[in-house]
C-alpha positions in Angstrom: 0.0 0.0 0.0 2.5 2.7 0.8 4.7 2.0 -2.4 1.2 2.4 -4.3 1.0 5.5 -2.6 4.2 7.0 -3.1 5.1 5.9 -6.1 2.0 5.5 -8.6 0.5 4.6 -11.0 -1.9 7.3 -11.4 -4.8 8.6 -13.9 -6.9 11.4 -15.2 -9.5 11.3 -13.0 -13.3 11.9 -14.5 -14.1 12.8 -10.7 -13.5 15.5 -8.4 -15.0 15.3 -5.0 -18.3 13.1 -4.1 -20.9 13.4 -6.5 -19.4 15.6 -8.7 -18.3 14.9 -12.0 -15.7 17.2 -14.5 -17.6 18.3 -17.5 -15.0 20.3 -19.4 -11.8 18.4 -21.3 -9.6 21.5 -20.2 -10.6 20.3 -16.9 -10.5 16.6 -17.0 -6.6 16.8 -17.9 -5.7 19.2 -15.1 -6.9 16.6 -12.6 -5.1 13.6 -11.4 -5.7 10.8 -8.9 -4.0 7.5 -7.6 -5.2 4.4 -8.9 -7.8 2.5 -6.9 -6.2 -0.2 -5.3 -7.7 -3.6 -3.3 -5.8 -3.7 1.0 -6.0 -7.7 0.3 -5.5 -9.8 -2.3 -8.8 -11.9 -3.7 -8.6 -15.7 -4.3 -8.1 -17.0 -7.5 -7.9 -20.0 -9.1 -4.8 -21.2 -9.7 -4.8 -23.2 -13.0 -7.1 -20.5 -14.3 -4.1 -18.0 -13.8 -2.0 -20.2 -15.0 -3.6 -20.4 -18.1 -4.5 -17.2 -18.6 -0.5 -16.3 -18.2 0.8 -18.9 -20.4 -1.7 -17.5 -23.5 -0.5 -13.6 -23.0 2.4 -13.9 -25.3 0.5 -15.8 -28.1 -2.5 -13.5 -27.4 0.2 -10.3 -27.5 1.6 -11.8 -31.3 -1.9 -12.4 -32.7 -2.7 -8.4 -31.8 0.8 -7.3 -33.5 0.5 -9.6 -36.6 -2.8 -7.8 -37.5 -2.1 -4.9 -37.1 0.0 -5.7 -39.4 -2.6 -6.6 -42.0 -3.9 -3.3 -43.2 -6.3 -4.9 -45.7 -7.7 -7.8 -43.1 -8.7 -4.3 -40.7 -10.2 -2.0 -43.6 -12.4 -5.5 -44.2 -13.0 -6.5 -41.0 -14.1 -2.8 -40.2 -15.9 -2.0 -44.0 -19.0 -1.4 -42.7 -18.1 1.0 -39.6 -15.9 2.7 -42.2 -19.1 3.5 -44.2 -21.0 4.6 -41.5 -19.2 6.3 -38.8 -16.9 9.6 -39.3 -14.5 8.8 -37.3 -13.6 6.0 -38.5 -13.7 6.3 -42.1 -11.0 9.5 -41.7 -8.7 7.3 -39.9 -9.2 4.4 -42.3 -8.5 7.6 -45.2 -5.3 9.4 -43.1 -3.7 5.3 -43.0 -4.5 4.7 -46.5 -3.1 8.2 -47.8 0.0 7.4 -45.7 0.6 4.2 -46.8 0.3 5.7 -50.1 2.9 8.4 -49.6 5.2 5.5 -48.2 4.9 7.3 -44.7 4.2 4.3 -43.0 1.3 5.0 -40.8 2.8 7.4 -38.2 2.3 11.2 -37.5 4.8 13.1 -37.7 6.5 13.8 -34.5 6.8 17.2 -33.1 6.3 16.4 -29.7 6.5 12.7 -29.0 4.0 12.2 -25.9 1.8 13.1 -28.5 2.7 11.2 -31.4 0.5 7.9 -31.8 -0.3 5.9 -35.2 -3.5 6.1 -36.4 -3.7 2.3 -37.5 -4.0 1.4 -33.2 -7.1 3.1 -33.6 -8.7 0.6 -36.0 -6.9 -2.8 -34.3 -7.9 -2.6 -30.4 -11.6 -2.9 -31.5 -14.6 -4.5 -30.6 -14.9 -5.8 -33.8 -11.8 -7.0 -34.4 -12.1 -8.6 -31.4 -15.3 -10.3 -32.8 -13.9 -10.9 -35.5 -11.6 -13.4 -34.4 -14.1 -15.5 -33.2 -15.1 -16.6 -36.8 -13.8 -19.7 -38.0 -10.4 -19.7 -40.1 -9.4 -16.2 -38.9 -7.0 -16.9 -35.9 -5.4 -19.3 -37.9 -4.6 -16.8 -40.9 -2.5 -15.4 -38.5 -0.8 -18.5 -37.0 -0.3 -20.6 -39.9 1.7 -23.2 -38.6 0.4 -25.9 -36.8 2.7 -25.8 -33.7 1.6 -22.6 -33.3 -0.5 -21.6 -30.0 -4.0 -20.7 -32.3 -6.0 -23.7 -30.2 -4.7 -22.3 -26.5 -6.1 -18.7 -28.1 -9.7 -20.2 -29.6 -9.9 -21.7 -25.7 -9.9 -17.9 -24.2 -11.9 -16.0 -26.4 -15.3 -14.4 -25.3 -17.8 -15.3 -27.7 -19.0 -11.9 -29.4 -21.3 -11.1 -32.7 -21.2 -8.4 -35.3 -25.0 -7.3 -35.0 -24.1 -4.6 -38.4 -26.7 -4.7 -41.4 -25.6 -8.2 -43.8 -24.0 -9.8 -40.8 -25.3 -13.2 -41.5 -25.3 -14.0 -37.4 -27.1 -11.0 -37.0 -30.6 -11.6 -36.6 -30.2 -14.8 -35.1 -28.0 -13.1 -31.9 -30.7 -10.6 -31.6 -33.8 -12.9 -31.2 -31.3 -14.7 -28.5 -30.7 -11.6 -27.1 -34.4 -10.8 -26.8 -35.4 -14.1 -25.2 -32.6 -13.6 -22.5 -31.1 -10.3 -22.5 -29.5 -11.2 -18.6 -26.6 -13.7 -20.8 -25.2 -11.1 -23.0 -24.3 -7.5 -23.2 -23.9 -4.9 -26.1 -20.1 -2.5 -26.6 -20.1 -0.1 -28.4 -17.0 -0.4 -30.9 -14.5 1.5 -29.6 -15.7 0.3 -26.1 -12.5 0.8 -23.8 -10.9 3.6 -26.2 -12.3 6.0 -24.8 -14.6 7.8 -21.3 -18.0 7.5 -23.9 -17.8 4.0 -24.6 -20.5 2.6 -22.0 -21.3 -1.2 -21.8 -25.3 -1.8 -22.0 -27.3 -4.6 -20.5 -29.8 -6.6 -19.7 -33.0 -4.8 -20.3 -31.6 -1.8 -21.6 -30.4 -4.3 -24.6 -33.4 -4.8 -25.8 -34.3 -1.1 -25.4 -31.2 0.2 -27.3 -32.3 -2.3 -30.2 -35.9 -1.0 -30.7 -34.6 2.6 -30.8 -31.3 1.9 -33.9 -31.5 1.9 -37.5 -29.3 -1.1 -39.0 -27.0 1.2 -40.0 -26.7 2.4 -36.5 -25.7 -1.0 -35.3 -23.0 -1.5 -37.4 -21.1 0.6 -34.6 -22.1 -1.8 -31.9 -21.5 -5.7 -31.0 -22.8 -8.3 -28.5 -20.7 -10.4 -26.1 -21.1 -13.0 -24.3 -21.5 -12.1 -20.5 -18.8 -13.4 -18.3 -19.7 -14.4 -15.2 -16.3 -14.3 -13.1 -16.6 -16.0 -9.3 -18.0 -14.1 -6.4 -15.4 -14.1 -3.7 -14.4 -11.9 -0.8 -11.1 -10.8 0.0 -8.0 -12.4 1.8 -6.9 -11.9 4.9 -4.0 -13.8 5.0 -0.9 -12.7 2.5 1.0 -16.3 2.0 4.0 -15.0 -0.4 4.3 -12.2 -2.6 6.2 -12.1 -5.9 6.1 -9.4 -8.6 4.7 -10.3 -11.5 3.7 -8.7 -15.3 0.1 -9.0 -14.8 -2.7 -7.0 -14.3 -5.9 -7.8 -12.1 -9.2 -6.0 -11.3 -12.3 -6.4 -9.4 -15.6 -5.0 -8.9 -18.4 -5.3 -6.9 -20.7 -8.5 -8.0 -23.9 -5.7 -8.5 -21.7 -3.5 -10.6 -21.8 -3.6 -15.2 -19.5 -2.0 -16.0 -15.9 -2.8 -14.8 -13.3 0.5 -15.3 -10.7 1.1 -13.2 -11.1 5.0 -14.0 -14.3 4.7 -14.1 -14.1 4.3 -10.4 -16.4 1.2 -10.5 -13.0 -1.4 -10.5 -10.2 -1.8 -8.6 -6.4 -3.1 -9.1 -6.1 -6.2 -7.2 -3.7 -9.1 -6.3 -4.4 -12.6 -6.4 -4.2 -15.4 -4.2 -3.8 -18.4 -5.9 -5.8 -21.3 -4.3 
């Protein structure tokens, strides 16, 4: 606790006080806080970890070869492209770069703000979903001794739900019957502070109210349903490690750490 406290990590905060909330950018930047942080470790399986671990690296090189693969992104994001702004100007700037033969980069003036544009397009929800279908891991790990079966084994199951999705309309009248299993992301989910997970009911809801062009910029998930546990007590051994671990409260959605609605945790392996 103290080296969490002295030494980081911390993040923009989106809140200032109890009940009140930042409104203005300008604002949000200015303000800082320490990450929320767990006083005892939670238990946790130990072959789940395990296996979780052993799968990062494989996991890490399927993310890096395609982003790689310009064209597999444009077509695994063609109908977002056509429908939302902010994607179709990205997918233009990458094109026009690659074009140029200026890679896919910004030009640096100031490098804490120098990102490429192409991340924007492969840390998606729909990428994600995307390699779900069959035959698309193992475009990427074409070699049989490769790790694509220990991937297939973690994935979340998740659907496109865009107009000509083939799975479409059969996820939806799933979705209907028992909204409680699934949830809906938006598709930049987790890129930035709009991108709010809907559920149960409010599924259904968001549904009746979208055009199918509006849902091309949306997917549905699988809900996990992670253990209900209470915290340790009793710190056995303690070893750093290059992992990262949250928890929430069992009642709680949506799960982001600066959100304030998570917390960085340790586990105990049992």
């Amino acid at each position: 606790m103290d080296l969490q406290l002295l030494m980081g990590p911390n993040l923009r905060c989106p809140r200032v006080g109890v009940g009140q909330r930042i409104d203005s950018t300008r604002e949000l930047f200015r303000c800082f806080c320490f990450v929320p942080f767990s006083l005892f470790p939670s238990p946790f399986p130990r072959a789940l970890f395990h296996k979780a671990v052993d799968v990062q690296k494989s996991l890490q090189l399927l993310y890096f070869r395609a982003m790689r693969d310009f064209d597999f992104l444009k077509d695994m994001h063609r109908a977002i492209i056509e429908t939302n702004e902010k994607f179709r100007q990205m997918a233009d700037f990458t094109n026009e770069c690659i074009r140029q033969q200026r890679g896919v980069a910004n030009e640096v003036e100031l490098g804490a703000f120098s990102k490429f544009i192409i991340t924007s397009l492969w840390h998606t929800q729909s990428e994600c979903s995307s390699f779900t279908l069959p035959g698309v891991v193992e475009r990427f790990f074409p070699r049989p001794e490769e790790a694509h079966m220990a991937i297939r084994k973690v994935l979340t199951k998740s659907w496109s739900i865009g107009e000509g999705d083939e799975e479409a309309e059969k996820i939806i009248k799933k979705v209907r019957i028992n909204p409680k299993k699934y949830v809906m992301k938006w598709n930049d989910c987790g890129q930035s502070m709009s991108g709010k997970k809907i559920c149960d009911n409010e599924i259904i809801d968001k549904l009746e109210k979208m055009t199918n062009l509006e849902r091309n910029n949306f997917i549905i998930m699988e809900k996990l349903k992670p253990a209900k546990v209470k915290d340790g007590t009793v710190l056995q051994q303690f070893s750093g490690e290059a992992h990262q671990m949250k928890t929430k409260l069992a009642s709680e959605n949506e799960g982001g750490v600066w959100k304030g609605q998570s917390v960085c945790d340790s586990p105990l392996l049992v």
